[in-house]
N, CA, C and O atoms as a GROMACS GRO file, in nm:
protein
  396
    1UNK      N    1   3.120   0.144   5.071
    1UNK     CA    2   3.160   0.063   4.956
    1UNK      C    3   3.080   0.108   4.833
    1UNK      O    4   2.958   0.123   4.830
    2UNK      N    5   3.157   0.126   4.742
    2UNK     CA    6   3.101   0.168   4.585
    2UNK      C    7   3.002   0.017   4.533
    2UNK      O    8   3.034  -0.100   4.556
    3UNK      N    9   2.918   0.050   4.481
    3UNK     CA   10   2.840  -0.039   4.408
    3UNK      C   11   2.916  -0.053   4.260
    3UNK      O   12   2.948   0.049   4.200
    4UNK      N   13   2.940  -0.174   4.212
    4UNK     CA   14   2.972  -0.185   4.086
    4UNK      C   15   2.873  -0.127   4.025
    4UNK      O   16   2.760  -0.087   4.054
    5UNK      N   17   2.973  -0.134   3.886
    5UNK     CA   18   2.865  -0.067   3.768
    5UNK      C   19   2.759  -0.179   3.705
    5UNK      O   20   2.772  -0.301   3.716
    6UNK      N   21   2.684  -0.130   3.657
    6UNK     CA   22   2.587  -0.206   3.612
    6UNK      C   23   2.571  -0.245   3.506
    6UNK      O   24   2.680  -0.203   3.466
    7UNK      N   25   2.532  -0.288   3.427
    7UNK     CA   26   2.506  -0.319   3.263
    7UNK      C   27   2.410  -0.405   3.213
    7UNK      O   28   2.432  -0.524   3.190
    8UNK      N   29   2.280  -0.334   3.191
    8UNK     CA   30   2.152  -0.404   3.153
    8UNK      C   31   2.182  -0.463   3.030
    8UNK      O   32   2.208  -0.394   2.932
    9UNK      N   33   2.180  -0.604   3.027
    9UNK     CA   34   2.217  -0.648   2.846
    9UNK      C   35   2.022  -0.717   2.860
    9UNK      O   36   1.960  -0.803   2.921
   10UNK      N   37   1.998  -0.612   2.761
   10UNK     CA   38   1.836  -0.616   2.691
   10UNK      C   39   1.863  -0.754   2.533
   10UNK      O   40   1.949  -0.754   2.445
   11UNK      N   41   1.778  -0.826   2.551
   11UNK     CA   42   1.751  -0.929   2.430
   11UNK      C   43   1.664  -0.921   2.364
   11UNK      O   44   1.586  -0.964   2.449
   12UNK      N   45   1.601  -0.902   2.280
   12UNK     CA   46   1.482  -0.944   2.186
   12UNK      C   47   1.454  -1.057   2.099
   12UNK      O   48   1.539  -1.098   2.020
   13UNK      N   49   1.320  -1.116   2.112
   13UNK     CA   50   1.331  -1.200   2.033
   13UNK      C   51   1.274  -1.152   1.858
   13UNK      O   52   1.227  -1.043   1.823
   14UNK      N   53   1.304  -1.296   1.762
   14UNK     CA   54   1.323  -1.210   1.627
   14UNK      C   55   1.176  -1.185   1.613
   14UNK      O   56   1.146  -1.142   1.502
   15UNK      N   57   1.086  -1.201   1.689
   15UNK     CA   58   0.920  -1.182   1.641
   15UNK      C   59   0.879  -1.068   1.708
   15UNK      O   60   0.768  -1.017   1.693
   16UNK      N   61   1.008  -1.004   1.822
   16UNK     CA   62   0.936  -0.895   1.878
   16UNK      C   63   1.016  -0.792   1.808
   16UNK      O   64   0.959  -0.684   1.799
   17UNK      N   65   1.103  -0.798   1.771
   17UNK     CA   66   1.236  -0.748   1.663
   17UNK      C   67   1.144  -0.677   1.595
   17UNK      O   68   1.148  -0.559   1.632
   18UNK      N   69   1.051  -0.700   1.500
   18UNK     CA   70   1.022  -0.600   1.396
   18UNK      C   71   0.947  -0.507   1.441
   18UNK      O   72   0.929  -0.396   1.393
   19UNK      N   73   0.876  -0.578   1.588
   19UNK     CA   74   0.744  -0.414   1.612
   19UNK      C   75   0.619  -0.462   1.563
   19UNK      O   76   0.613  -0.559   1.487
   20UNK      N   77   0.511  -0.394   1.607
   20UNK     CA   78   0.414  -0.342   1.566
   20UNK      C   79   0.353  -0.228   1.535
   20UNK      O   80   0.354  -0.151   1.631
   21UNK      N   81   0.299  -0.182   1.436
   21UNK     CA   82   0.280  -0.002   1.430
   21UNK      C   83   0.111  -0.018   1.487
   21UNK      O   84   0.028  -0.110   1.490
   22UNK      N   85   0.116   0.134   1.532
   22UNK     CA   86   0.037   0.190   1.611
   22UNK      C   87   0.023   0.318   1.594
   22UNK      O   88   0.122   0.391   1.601
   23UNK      N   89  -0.117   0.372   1.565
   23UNK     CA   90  -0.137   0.488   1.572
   23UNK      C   91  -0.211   0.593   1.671
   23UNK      O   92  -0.261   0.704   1.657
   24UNK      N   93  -0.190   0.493   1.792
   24UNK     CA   94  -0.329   0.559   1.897
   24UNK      C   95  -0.221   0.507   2.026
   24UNK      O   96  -0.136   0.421   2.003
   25UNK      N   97  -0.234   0.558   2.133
   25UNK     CA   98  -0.251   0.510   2.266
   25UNK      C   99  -0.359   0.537   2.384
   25UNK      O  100  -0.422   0.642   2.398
   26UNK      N  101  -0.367   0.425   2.462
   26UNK     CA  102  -0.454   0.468   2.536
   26UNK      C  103  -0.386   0.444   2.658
   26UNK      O  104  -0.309   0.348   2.657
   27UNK      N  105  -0.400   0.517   2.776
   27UNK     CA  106  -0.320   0.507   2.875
   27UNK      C  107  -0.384   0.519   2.968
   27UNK      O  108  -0.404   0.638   2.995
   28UNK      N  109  -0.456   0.408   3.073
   28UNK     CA  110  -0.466   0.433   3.241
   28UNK      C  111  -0.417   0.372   3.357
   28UNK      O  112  -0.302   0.328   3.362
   29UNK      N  113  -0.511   0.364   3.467
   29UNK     CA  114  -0.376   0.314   3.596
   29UNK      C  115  -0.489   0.269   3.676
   29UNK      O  116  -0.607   0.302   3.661
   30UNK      N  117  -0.430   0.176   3.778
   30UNK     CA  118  -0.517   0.132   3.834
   30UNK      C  119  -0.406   0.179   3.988
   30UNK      O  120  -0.320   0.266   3.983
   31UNK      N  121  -0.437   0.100   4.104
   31UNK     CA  122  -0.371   0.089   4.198
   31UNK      C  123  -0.206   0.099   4.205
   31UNK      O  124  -0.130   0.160   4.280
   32UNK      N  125  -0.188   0.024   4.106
   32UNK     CA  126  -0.040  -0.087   4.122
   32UNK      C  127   0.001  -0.034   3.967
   32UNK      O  128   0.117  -0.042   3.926
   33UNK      N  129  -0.068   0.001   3.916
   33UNK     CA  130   0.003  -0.031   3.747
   33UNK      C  131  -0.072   0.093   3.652
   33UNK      O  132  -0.190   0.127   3.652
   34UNK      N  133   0.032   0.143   3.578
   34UNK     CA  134   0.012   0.231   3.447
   34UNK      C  135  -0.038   0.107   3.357
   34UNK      O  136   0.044   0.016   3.369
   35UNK      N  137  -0.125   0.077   3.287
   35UNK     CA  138  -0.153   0.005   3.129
   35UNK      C  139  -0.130   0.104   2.989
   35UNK      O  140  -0.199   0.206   2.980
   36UNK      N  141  -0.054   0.078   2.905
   36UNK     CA  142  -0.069   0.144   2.799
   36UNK      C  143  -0.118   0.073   2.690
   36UNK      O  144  -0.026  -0.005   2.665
   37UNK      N  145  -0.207   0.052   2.609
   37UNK     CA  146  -0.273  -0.030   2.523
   37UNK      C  147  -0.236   0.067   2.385
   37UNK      O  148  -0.277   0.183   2.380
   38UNK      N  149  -0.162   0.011   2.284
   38UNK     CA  150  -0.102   0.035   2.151
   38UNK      C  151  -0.221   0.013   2.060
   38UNK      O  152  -0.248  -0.104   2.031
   39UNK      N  153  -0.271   0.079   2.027
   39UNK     CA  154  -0.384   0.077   1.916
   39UNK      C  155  -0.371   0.100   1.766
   39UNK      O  156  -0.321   0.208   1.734
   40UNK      N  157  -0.403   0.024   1.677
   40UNK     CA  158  -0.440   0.026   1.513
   40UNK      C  159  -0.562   0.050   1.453
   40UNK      O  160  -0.651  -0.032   1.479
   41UNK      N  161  -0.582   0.114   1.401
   41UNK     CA  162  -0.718   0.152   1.316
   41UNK      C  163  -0.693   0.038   1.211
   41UNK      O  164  -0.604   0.012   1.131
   42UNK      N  165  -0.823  -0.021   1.251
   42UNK     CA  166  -0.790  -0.165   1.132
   42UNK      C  167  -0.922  -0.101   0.961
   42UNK      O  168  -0.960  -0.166   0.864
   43UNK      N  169  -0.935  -0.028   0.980
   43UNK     CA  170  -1.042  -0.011   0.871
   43UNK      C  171  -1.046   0.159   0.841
   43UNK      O  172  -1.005   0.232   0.931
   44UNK      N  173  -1.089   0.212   0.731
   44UNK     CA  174  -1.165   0.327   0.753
   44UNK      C  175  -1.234   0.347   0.788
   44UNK      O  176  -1.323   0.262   0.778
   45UNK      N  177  -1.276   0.509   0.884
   45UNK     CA  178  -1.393   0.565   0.970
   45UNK      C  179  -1.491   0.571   0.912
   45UNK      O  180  -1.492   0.662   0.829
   46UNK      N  181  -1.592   0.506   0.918
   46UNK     CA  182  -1.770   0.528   0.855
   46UNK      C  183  -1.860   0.613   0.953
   46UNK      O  184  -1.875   0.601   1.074
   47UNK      N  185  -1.909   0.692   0.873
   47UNK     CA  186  -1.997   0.792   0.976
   47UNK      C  187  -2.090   0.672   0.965
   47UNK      O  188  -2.101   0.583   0.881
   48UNK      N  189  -2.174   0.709   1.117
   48UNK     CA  190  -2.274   0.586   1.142
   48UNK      C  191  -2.362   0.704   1.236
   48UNK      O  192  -2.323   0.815   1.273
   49UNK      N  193  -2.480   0.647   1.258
   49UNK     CA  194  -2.573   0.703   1.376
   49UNK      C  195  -2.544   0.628   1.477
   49UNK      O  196  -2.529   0.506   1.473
   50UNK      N  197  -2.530   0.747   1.636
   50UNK     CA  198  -2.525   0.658   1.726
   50UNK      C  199  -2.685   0.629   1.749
   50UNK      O  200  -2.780   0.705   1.732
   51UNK      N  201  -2.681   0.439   1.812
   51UNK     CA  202  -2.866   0.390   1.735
   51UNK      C  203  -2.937   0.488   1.933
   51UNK      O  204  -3.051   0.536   1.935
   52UNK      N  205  -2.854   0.495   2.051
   52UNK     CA  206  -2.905   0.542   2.128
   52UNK      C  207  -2.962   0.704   2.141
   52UNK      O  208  -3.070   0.727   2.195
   53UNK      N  209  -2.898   0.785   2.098
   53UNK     CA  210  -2.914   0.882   2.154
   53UNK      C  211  -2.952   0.939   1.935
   53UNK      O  212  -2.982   1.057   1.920
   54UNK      N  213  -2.948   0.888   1.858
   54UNK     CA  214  -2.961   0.952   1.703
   54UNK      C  215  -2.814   0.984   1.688
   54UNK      O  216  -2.760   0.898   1.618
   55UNK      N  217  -2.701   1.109   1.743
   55UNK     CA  218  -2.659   1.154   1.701
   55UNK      C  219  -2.561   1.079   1.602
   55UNK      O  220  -2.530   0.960   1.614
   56UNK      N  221  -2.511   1.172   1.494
   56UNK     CA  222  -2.347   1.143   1.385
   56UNK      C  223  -2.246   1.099   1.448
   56UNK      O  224  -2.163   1.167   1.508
   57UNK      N  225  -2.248   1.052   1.444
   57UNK     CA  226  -2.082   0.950   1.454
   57UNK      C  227  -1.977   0.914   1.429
   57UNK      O  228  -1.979   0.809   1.493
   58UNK      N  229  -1.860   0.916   1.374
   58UNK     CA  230  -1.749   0.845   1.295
   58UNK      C  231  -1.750   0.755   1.402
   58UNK      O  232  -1.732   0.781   1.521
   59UNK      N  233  -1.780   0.609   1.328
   59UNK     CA  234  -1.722   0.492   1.352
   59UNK      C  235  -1.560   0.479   1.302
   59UNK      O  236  -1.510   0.505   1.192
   60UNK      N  237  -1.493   0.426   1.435
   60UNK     CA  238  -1.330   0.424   1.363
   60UNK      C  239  -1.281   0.269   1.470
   60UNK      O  240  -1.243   0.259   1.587
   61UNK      N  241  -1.309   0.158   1.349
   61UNK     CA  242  -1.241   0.047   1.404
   61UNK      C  243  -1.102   0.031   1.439
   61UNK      O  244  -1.004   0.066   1.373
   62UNK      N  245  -1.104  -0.019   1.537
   62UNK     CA  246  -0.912   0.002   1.606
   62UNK      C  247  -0.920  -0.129   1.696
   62UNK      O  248  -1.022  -0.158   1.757
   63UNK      N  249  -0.813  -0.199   1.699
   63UNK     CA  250  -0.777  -0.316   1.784
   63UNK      C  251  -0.617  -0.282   1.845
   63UNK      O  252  -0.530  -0.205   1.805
   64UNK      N  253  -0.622  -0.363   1.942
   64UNK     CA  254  -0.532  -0.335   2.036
   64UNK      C  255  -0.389  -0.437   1.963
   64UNK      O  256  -0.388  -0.558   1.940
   65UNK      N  257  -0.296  -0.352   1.945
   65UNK     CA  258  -0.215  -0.450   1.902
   65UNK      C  259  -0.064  -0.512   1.980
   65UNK      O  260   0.021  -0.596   1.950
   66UNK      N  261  -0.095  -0.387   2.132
   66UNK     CA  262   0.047  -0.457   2.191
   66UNK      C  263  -0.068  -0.370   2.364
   66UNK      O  264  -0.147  -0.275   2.361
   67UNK      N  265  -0.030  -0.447   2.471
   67UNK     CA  266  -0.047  -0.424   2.614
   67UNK      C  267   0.034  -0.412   2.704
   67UNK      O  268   0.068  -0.515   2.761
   68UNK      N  269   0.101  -0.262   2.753
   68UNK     CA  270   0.200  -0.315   2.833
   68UNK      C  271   0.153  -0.221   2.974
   68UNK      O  272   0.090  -0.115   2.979
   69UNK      N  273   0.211  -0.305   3.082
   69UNK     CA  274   0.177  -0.290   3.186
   69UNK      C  275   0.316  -0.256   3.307
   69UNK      O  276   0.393  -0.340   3.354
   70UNK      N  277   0.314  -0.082   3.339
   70UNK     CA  278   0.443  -0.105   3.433
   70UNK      C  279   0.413  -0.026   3.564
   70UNK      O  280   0.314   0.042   3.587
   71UNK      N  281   0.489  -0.043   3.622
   71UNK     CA  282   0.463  -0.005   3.795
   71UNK      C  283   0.467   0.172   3.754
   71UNK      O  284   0.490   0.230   3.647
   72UNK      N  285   0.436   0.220   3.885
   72UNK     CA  286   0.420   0.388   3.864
   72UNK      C  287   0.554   0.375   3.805
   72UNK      O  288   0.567   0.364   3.683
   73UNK      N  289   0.681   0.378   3.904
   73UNK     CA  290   0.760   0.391   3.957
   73UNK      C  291   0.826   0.456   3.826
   73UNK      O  292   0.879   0.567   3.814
   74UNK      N  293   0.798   0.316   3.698
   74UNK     CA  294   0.910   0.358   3.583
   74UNK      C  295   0.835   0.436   3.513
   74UNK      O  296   0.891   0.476   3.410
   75UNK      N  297   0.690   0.488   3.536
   75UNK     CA  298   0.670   0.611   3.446
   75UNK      C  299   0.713   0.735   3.367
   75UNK      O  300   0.706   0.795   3.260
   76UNK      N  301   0.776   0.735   3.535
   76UNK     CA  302   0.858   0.861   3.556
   76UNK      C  303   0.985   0.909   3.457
   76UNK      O  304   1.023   1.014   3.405
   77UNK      N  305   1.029   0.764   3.462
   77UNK     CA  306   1.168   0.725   3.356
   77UNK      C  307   1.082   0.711   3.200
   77UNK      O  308   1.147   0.762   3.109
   78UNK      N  309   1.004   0.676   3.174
   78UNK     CA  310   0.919   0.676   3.059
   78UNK      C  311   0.897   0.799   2.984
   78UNK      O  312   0.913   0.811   2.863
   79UNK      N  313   0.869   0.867   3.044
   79UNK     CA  314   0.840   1.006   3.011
   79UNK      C  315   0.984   1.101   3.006
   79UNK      O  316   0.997   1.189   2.920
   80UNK      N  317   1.085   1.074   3.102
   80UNK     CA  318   1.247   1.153   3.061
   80UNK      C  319   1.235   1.118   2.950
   80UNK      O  320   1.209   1.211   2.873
   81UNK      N  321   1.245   0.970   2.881
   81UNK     CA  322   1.314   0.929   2.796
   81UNK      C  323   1.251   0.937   2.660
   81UNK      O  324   1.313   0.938   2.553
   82UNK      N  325   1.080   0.946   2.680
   82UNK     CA  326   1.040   1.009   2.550
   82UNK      C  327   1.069   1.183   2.515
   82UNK      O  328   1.086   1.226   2.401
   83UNK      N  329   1.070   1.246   2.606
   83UNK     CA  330   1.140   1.384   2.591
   83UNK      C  331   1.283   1.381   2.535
   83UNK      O  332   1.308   1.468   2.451
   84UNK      N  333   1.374   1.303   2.566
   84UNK     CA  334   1.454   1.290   2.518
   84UNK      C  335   1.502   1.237   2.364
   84UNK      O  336   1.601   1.274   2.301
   85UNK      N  337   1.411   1.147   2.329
   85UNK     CA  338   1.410   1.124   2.214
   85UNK      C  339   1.319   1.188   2.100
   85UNK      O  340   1.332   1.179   1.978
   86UNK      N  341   1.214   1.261   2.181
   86UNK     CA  342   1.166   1.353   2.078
   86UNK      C  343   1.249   1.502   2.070
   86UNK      O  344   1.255   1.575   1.970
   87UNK      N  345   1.305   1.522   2.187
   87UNK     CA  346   1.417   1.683   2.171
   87UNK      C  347   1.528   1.646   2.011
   87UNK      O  348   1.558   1.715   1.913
   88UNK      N  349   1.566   1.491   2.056
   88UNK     CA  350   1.663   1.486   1.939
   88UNK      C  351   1.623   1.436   1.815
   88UNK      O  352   1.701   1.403   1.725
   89UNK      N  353   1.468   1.426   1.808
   89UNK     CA  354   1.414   1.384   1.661
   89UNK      C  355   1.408   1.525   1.620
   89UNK      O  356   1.453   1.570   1.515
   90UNK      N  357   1.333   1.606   1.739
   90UNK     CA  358   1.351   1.743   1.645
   90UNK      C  359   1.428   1.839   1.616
   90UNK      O  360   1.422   1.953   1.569
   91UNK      N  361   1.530   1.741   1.669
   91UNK     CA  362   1.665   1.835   1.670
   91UNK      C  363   1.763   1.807   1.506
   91UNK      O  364   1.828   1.880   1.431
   92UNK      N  365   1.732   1.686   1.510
   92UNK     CA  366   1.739   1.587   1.360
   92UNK      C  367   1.646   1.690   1.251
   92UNK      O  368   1.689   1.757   1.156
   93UNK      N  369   1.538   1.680   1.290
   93UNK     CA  370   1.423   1.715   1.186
   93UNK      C  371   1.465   1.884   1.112
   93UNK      O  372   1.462   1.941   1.003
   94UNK      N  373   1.502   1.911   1.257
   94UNK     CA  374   1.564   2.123   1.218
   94UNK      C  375   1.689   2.129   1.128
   94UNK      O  376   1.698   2.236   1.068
   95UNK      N  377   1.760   2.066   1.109
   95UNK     CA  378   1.868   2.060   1.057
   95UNK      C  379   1.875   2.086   0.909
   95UNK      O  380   1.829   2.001   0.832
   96UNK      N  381   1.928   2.197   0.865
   96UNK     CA  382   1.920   2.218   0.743
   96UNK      C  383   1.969   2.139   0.627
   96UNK      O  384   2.070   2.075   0.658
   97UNK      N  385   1.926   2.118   0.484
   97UNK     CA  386   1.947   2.028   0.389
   97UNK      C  387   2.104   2.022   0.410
   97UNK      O  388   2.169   2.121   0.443
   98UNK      N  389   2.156   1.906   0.389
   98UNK     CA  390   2.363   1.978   0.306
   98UNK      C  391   2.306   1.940   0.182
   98UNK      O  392   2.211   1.873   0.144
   99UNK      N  393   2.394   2.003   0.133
   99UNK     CA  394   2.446   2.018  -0.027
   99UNK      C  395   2.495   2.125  -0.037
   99UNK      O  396   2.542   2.161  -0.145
   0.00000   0.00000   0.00000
């Protein structure tokens, strides 16, 4: 027997609608779960001394502005699908002026 077709209907609500920007990720895994933590540089970098060891530093304040947490499983699919959308950003991006 054929499995019907499927059809994921995805919702958003209007506060998750706009996003948050992010200029960093940080990405690890534990047992059970990939974490990806979305990071913002909330300030400019100040060189500072580190006070342990003396050395120069850039201090660069950043807070976490979104946490998401998914099984290995959909990594896998994570990663097709950013290849995929970066092949056709730069496929967008190559495209010569019209006029």
């Amino acid at each position: 027997m054929t499995p019907p077709n499927t059809r994921l209907r995805i919702d958003i609500s209007p506060e998750a609608e706009v996003g948050v920007y992010a200029n960093f990720v940080s990405i690890w895994h534990d047992a059970d779960t990939f974490t990806l933590d979305f990071v913002a540089v909330t300030r400019q970098p100040t060189p500072t001394e580190d006070t342990a060891t003396g050395q120069a530093i850039l201090d660069v304040p950043a807070r976490v502005v979104s946490r998401v947490r998914v099984p290995p499983s959909q990594v896998f699919e994570i990663m097709k699908a950013l290849e995929q959308q970066l092949t056709a950003f730069e496929r967008e991006r190559a495209k010569p002026p019209s006029g």
